[in-house]
N, C-alpha and C positions, 0 to 999 in steps of 0.2 A: 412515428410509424410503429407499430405493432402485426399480431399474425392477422388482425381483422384490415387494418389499413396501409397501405403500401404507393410510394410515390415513385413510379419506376426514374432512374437518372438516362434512361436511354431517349427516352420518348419526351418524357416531361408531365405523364399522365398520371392521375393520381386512382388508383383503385382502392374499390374497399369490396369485402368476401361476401359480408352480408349485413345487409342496410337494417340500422335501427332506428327506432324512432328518435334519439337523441341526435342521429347527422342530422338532422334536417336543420336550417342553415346557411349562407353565402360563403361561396370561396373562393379564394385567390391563388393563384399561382407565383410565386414570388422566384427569380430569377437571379443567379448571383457570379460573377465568372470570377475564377483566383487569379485570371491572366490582368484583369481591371478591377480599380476600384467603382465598379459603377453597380446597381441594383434595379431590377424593376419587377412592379407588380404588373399581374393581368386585370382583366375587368372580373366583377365579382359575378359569379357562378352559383344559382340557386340550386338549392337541393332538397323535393319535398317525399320525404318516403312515404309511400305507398299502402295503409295499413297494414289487410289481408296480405301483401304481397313479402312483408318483412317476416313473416313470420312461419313460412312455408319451407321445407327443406327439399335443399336440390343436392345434386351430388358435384363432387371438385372435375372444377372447368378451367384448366389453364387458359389464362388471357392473356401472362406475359410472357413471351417466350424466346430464348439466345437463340442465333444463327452460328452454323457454322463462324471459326472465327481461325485467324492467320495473326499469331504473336510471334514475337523477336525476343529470342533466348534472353534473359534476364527481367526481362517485363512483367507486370504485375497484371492481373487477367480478372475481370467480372465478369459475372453470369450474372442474368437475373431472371427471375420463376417464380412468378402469383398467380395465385386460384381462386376464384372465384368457387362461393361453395355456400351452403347450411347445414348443420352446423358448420363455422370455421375449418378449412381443410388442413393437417398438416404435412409441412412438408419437406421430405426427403432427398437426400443428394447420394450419387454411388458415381465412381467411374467403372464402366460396362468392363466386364472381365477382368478387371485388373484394382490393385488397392489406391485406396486416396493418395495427390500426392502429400507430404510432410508438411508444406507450404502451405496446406488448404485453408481457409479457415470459414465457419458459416454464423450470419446472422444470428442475431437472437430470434429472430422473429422466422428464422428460413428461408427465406425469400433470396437473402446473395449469395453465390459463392463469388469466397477470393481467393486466386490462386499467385502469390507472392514469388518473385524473383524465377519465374519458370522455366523449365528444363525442357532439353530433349526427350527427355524419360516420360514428363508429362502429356507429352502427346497422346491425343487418346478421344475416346464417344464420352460424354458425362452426358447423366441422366437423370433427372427431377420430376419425382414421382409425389403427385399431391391427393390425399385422399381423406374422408370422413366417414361416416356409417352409412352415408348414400350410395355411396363409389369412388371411384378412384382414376386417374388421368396421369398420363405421363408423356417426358416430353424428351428428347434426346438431338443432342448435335454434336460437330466436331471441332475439339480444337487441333489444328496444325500449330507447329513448332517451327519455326526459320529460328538459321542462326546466320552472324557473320562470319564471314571468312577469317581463319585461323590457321598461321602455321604450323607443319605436322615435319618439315624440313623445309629448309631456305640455303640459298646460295652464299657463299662464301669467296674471300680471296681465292683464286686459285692459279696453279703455274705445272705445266705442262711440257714435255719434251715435245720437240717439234717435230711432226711425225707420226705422233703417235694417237689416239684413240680415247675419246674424253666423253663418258656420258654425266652430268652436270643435275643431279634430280633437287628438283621444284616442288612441295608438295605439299598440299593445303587440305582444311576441312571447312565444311559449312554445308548449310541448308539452304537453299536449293545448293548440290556439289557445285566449288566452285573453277570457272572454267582458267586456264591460265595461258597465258600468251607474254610472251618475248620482246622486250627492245635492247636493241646494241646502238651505244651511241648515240643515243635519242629517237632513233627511227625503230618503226617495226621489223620486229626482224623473224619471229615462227610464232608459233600456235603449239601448245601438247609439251610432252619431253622432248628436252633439248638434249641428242647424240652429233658427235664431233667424230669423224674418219680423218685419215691421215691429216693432221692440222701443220697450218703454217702463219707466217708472221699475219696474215690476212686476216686469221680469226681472233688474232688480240684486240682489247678493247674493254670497255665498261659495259657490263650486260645489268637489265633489271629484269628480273621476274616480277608479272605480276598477275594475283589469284583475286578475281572477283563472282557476283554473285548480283543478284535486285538489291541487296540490302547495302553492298558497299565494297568494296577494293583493298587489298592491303600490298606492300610493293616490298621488294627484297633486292639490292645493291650488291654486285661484288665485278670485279676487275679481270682478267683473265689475261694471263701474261704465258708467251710463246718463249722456251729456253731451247736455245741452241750454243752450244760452247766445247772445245776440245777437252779431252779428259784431263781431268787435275786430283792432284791429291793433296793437293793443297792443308782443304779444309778437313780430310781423314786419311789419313794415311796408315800402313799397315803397322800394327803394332812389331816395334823393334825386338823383342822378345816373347817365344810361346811357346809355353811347357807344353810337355805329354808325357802321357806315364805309357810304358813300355806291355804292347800287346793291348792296348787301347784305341782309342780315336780320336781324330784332332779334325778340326775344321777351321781353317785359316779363311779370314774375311777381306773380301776385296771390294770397297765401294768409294770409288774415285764420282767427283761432280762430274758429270755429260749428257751431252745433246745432241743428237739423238743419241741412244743406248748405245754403248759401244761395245765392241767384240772384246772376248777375255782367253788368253794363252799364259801358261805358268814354266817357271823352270829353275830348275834345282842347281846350284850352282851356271856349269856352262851346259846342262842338261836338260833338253825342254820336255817338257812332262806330257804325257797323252792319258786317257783314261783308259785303264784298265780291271781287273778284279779288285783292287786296292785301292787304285787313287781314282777320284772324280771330281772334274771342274763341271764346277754348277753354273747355272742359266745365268745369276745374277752375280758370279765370277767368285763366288767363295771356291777353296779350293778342299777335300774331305780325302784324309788319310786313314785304312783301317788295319785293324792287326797291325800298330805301331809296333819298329822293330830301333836297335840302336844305331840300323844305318840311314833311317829316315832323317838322324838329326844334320843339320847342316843350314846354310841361306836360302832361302826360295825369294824369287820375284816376281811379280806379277803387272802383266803388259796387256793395258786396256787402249783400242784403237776405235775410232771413226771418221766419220767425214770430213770432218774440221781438225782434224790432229791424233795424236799418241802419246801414251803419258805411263810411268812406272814407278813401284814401290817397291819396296825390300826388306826380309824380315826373317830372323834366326830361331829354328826351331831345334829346342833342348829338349831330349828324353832324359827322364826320371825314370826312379824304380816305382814299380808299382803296389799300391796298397792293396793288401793283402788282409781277410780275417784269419791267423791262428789258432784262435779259443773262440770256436761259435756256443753260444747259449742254450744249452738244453731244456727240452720239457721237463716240466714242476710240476708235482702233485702234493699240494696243501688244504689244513681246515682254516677255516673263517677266524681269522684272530693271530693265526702265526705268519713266520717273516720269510722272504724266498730271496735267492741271488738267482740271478741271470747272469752269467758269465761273459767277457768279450773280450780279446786281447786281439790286435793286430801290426804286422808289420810294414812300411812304409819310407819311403826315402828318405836318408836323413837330414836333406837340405830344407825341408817341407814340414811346415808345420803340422802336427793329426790333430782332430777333433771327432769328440764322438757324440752322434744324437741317435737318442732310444725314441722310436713309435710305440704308441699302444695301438692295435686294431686299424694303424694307416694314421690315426694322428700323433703330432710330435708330442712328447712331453717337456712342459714347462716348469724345472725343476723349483720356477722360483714360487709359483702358485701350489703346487702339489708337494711342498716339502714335507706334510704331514705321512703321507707315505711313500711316497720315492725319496731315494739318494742315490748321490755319485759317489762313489772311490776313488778320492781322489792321491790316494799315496802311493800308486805305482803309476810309473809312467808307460804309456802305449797301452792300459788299461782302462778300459770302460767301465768294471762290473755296477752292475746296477741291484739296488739292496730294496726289495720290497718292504717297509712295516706293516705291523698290522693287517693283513691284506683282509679287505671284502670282496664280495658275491662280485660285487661291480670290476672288482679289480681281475677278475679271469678274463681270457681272452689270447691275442699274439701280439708280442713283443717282439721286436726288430731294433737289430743294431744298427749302426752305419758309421762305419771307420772312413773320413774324410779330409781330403786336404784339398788346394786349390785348385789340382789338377785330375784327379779324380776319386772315384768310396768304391767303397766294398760293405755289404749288407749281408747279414744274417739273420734268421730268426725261431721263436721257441713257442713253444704255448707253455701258460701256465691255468692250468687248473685249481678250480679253489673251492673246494667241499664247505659245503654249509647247510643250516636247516632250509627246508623246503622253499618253492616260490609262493604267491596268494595262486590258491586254486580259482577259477574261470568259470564264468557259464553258468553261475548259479541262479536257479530257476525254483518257483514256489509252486506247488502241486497241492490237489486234491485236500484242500481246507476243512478243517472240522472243529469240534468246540476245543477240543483239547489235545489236538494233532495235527501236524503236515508234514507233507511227502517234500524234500528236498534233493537236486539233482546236480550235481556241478559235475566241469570238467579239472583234468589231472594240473596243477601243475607243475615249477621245474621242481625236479627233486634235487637238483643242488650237486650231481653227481656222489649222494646217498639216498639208498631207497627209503621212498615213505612208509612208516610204518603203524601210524594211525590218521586219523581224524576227527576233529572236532567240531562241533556244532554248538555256534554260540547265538545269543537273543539279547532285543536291547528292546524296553517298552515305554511304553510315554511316559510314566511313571519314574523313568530313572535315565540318567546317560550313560551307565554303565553297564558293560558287556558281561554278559554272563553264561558259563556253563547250560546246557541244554539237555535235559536227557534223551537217550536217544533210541529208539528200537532197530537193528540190535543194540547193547548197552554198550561195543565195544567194536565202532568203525574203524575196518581192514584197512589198510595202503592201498590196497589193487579197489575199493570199491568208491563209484561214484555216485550212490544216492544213500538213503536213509531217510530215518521217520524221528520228526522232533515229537517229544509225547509229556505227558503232563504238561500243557498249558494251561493259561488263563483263559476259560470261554471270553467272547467279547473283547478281547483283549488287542492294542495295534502292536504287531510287532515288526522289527526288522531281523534277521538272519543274516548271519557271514558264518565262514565255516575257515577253519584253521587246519593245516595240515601239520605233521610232526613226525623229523626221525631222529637218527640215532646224538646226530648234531644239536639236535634245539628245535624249537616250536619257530614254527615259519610265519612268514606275515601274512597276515588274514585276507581272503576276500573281499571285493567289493559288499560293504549292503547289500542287501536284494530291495526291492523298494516293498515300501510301508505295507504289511497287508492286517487285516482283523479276523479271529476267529469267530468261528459262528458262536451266537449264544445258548445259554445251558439256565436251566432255576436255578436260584441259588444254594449253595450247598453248606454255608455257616450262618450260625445262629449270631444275634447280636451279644456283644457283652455288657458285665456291668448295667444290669439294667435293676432298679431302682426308683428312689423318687420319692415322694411326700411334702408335705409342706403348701405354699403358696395360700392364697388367698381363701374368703370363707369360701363354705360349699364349693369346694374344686379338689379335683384328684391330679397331681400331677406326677406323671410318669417319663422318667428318663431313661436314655440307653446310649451305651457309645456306638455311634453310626459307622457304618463298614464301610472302607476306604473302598474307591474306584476300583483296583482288581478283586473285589468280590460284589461286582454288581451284575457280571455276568451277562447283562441284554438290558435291554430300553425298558422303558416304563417302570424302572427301579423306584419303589418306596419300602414303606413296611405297615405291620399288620400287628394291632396293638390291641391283644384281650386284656379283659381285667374279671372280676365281681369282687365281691364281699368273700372274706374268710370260709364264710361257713355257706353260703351261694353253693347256687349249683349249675345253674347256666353264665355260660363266658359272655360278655359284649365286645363284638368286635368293635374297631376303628381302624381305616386306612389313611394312613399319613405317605401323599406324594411326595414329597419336598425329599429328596434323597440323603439332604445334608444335615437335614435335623435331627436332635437326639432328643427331642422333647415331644409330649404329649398333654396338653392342660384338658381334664372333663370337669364339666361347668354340670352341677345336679342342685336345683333347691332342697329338693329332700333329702340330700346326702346330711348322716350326722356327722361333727367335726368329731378326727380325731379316732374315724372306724377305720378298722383293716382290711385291706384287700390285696387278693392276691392277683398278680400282673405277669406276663410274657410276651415277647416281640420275637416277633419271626419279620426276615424280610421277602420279596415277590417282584418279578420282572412279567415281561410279556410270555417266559418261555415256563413259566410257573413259581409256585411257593417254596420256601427253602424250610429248613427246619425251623422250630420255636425253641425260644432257651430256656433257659432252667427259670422257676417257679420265684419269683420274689415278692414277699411281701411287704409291703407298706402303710403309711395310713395317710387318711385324707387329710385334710387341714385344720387347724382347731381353730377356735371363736378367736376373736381378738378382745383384747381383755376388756373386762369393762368395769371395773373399776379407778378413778381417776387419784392418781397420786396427792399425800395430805401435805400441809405443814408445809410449807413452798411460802422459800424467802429467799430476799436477793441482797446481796452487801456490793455496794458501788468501791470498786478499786481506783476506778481514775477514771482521765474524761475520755477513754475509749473502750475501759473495761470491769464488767462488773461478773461476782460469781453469784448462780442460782444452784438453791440447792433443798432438799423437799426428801419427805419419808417415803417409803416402798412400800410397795401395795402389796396384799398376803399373794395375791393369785400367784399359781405355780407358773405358769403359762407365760409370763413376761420375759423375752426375749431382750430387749431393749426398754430407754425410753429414750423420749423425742421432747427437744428442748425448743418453742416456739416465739419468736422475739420481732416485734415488727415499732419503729417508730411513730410516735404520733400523727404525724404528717403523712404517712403512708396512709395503703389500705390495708386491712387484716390479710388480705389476698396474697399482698407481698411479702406476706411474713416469710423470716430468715428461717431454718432448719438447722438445730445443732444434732444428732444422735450417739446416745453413749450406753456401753453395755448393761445388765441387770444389775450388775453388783456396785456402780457407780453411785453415789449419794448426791452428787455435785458436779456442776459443770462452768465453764470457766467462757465469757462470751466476748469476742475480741472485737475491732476494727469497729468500735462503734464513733457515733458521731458527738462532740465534746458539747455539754449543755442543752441536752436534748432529754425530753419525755419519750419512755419506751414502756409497753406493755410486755408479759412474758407470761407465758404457762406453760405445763410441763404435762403430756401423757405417757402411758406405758403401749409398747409396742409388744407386737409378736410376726411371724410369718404372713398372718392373715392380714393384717392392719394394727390402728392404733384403736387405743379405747377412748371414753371421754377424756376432756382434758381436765387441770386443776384450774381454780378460780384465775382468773386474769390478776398479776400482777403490778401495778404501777409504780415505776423508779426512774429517777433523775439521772444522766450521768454529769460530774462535774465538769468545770471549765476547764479551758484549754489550759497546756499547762504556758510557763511565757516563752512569748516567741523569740523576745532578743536574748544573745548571748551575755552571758557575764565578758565588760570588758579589761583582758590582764593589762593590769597601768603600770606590772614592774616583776622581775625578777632578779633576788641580791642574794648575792651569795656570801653567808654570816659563817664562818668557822667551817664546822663539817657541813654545815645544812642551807640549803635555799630558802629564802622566804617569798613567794608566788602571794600579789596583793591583785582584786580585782575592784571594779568596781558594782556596788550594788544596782540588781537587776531591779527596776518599778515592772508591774505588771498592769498591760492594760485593761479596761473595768472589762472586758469579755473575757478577762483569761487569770486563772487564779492565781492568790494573794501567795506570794516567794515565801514558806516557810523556813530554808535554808540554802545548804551549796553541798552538792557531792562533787569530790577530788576523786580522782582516779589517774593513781603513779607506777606508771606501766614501761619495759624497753619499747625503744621506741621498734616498729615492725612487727611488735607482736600486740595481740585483742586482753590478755589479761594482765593484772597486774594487783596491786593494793587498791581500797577502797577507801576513802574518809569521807565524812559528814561533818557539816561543820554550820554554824550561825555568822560565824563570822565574814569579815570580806576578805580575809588572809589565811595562810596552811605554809607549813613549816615541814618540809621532807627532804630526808638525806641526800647527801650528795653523790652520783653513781660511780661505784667502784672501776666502770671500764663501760665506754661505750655513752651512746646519748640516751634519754630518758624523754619520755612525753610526760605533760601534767596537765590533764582532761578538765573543766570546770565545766559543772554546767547548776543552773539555778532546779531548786525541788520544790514542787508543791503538792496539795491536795488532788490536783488534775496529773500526775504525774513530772516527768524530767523535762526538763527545756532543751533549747539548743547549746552543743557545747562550743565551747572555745581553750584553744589548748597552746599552750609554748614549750620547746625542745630545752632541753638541760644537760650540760655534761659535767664531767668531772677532772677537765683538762683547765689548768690552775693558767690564769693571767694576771696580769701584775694588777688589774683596776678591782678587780671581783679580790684577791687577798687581800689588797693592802686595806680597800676600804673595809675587809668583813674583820679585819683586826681592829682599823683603828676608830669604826662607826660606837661600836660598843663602850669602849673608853672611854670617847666623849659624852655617850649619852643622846644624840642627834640621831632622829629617824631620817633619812636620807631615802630618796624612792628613783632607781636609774627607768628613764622613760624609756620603750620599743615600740 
């Protein structure tokens, strides 16, 4: 399938947009289920296009088109939408008023949507609009969203005074809402919310809730259990002991197990207590003492009755002294960087433990995360004081004590004040834009409790990330003012603005950015520098300049504007060079002579006009390239990869270089190599060549312009390889003070040249230099090393150069086999060779 053909999965039909001559054709419909392994074709289906009729343009005709449609939350959703059309229609998908859902995803060809795992949310019109340069067709339907039922609350064990009043909430969600109804015991028992009035053993039982919908049911269990039982305190009983601090409040708790709720009466020794301005027995039998005095203290008990019985507790209440603040904490006034005490000293019962917790601003402090600037004092006792360090902006505010023990606190509190430089000023706003000015407007911020006494206006440009001073009209923004005019800017230039405030404290922290804005542009107002030039190829004038960086380009269409003539001329020829980044100018003249003067200047030019020209420089055009070709060229073969060429100078003054050209036989002159070496060179030196090879070489003189003729071609051999195997060492003996290193002699094979000798190279070992020998022999005799190990390099020499080396370590640490034989070999007269 493609955007011209489409097989809808709804129908089974196959459409196409617009018939070509190439459908024409039999088709089949081939049929496949993923539920079976089975397949079937239909009968074949001719198809003969119509000539005149393929080739006629109509406009997009939806032919296939979705129905409203009813999906279940999580489901996956197709659309399907083909047009018929000529040319091909394409086509578009929206949901009407609202955004795609995240889930969506569309064909390549357009034709499906698919909407993945779908929500509630997606519910909603989608709409499939198909069109081409004929017209345009669109189609729209609904999809609905069902969900299944879902608890939002469900029922639970539950147990209930008997008697008493039980509403029990059931509560579900789903699409269509779903409805909920009641069994107890297995039987129907209500419909809606279940409310329980005075309950008795009759409404115990096992209840299910359950919350259904079209789409399915979900069910929720719990037990419901009737307590009736005489009051006990079994399971709580009143606490045997209960402080109070004197001129305070105490609330003694009374909650015995019962069934129904039972009645609650108090009594103070053989004293039964009633409520009055002081005392109060509460609904749920606590008992509430106020203005505690020291004849409150004594046994109270408390007598809980009902229908099924009576039952009591008992319990002794002790008054304390009460805590008290003596040293409340005063207002601080400090600057940003020094240290403040908050005072706090209190008095308190001495049977009773004090503790003291300091708030900032309503929250506590956590001395063990904020030790960098709070402390405790902890060397007096019944003391708090609290020791601000360092204190910041952040650290003003109100500070509270609280002197506390278990039975009751006492709280005081202070401000402390903390002078610093200014807040970021607010509200900065960018006004009335011009090439080299804007109007700036912010509002005040905190001044830190010190007045602000100027302002600053800072800029940051594309060109840099750092902030920078601003000039400003007037030059010197007041405390009390909240605009100004930034001035000498960059025309064209993006910049952003923050503005800094400042008093007697220090520079405050900056504004917000303002966002990004650009000055209008200006022509440009400098000239290029360093401008110059000369040289380059024959008949060409080339003029350079160094090109002016981005803030002096001022406005769009930035290039420059490049005069020249001749010395002694009289009319300038312009050139416009766009390229903004360039500093060069090449003019290409046949009639120019090499090596004439003229004089040049560049000015640059934007959309908003021309900037000045610079200062007058003269130069000259290019000279000839030489043309005489170098004499007396000859080449001496060093070895089989390098040979030196070397040739007489030519009078001309004009040679800049010459140019060393070398290509092997086997090649084409095309691929010749390049060596270049300066005028005053005689000789040059050609490496990495290939060993026993024919190579041609010639040599011309250069200059700026090019090269001139070249010298006669060259023809030279290089020699053969040098040999490939190593010399191998068959022994080293160590004779008195010295080693004797014996190898065996290297044959060369008939491609690679004849071994005129051996170079030795006796070097520490770790380090690249050392002594050198040369030798015809197959042996070498060197000292033994004063400290440390020693290498001894061999390798074979010839006409083609050095071969491969091969090398053995030497030390000078004496063993009993290496002295005894270098005494006793000698004496006998017997060459002896130890093999490695």
């Amino acid at each position: 399938m493609d955007k011209r053909r489409f097989v809808s999965q709804t129908n089974g039909n196959l459409y196409i947009a617009n018939v070509e001559a190439s459908d024409k054709g039999n088709y089949s419909c081939f049929v496949s289920s993923p539920s079976i392994t089975k397949s079937v074709f239909s009968k074949f289906i001719p198809l003969i296009p119509i000539p005149e009729r393929t080739t006629k343009p109509y406009p997009a005709d939806i032919v296939v088109q979705f129905k409203d449609i009813y999906a279940l939350m999580g489901q996956n959703v197709t659309l399907e939408c083909f047009a018929l059309g000529n040319p091909v229609p394409d086509i578009r998908w929206r949901k009407v008023l609202e955004p795609m859902p995240s889930t969506a995803e569309i064909s390549t060809s357009g034709a499906v949507l698919k909407i993945f795992n779908i929500q509630l949310e997606d519910e909603g019109i989608y709409e499939c609009e198909a069109e081409n340069i004929r017209g345009k067709d669109k189609h729209q339907a609904r999809i609905y969203v069902q969900a299944f039922p879902e608890w939002v609350e469900h029922i639970n064990d539950t147990e209930v005074d008997i008697g008493s009043d039980l509403y029990w909430p059931c509560i579900a969600t789903g699409k269509p809402i779903p409805t909920i109804r009641w069994l107890k015991n297995g039987y129907a028992y209500h419909k809606g919310e279940l409310r329980l009035y005075d309950v008795t053993f009759e409404n115990a039982g096992m209840y299910q809730c359950i919350a259904e919908n079209t789409y399915g049911a979900i069910y929720a269990n719990a037990e419901l259990k009737i307590l009736a039982l005489a009051p006990t305190f079994e399971m709580n009983p009143m606490k045997k002991k209960i402080l109070a601090a004197k001129g305070g409040r105490v609330i003694i708790e009374c909650k015995p197990k019962a069934a129904p709720k039972p009645k609650f009466s108090w009594s103070k020794g053989t004293e039964w207590l009633v409520n009055s301005s002081r005392i109060l027995i509460w609904e749920d039998g606590s008992l509430e003492i106020n203005n505690i005095t020291r004849n409150d203290g004594g046994v109270y008990t408390c007598f809980a009755e009902n229908n099924r019985g009576k039952a009591n507790s008992t319990g002794t209440l002790v008054i304390t002294d009460p805590t008290r603040i003596i040293l409340a904490p005063i207002n601080a006034d400090i600057t940003v960087g020094e240290n403040a005490t908050m005072q706090c000293a209190a008095s308190f019962d001495p049977a009773l433990d004090l503790t003291f917790v300091w708030s900032f601003n309503g929250y506590v402090i956590d001395f063990n995360k904020e030790n960098i600037h709070y402390q405790r004092n902890f060397m007096l006792d019944a003391n708090g004081e609290l020791l601000i360090r360092n204190a910041q902006l952040k650290h003003a505010g109100r500070y509270t004590c609280t002197a506390q023990t278990i039975v009751d606190n006492s709280s005081a509190s202070a401000d402390l004040v903390v002078r610093g430089p200014p807040g970021p000023p607010g509200g900065l706003r960018i006004e009335d834009i011009r090439a080299t000015s804007v109007a700036l407007t912010w509002s005040r911020g905190s001044d830190n409790h010190s007045p602000i006494s100027k302002y600053t206006i800072q800029t940051r440009t594309i060109l840099s990330d750092d902030w920078k001073d601003a000039k400003t009209d007037p030059p010197i923004i007041e405390g009390n003012m909240e605009a100004a005019r930034a001035v000498d800017l960059i025309p064209w230039m993006e910049y952003e603005f923050r503005v800094v405030a400042t008093n007697t404290l220090g520079i405050g922290e900056p504004s917000l950015p303002s966002n990004r804005i650009k000055t209008d542009g200006a022509a440009p107002n400098v000239a290029p520098s360093d401008v110059g030039g000369g040289g380059g190829s024959n008949r060409e004038l080339t003029i350079t300049w160094a090109p002016l960086s981005r803030e002096y380009h001022y406005g769009n269409n930035f290039g420059y504007i490049v005069a020249f003539k001749p010395f002694d001329g009289e009319e300038w020829k312009k050139v416009t060079v766009t390229n903004p980044d360039t500093g060069r100018y090449v003019h290409k003249d046949e009639t120019m002579s090499p090596s004439t003067a003229f004089q040049v200047k560049v000015k640059a030019f934007n959309n908003k006009g021309d900037g000045p020209y610079s200062l007058i420089a003269v130069i000259n055009s290019a000279q000839d390239a030489p043309s005489e070709a170098p004499t007396e060229v000859g080449v001496k073969v060093l070895s089989s990869s390098e040979i030196s060429v070397h040739w007489k100078h030519v009078l001309e003054k004009i040679v800049e270089s010459y140019q060393i050209r070398y290509w092997a036989a086997h090649d084409k002159e095309a691929a010749a190599h390049r060596v270049q070496v300066t005028s005053q060179e005689y000789s040059a030196r050609l490496e990495n060549l290939l060993p026993d090879t024919q190579y041609f070489v010639e040599v011309g003189a250069c200059n700026s312009a090019g090269c001139g003729p070249p010298s006669d071609v060259i023809e030279t051999f290089t020699r053969k390889a040098p040999p490939s195997q190593p010399p191998r060492i068959i022994s080293s003996v160590r004779s008195g003070s010295r080693y004797i290193i014996t190898w065996d002699h290297v044959v060369a094979l008939s491609n690679e040249s004849t071994v005129t000798g051996y170079k030795v190279l006796y070097r520490p070992d770790g380090q690249h230099d050392g002594k050198l020998y040369s030798t015809h022999k197959h042996s070498i005799e060197v000292p033994i090393p004063r400290d440390g190990e020693y290498v001894v390099e061999v390798r074979a020499h010839s006409d083609g150069g050095d071969g491969v080396v091969s090398q053995v370590k030497i030390s000078g640490t004496s063993t009993l086999s290496s002295s005894f034989l270098g005494l006793l070999l000698p004496a006998l007269g017997i060459l002896v060779y130890l093999e490695f």
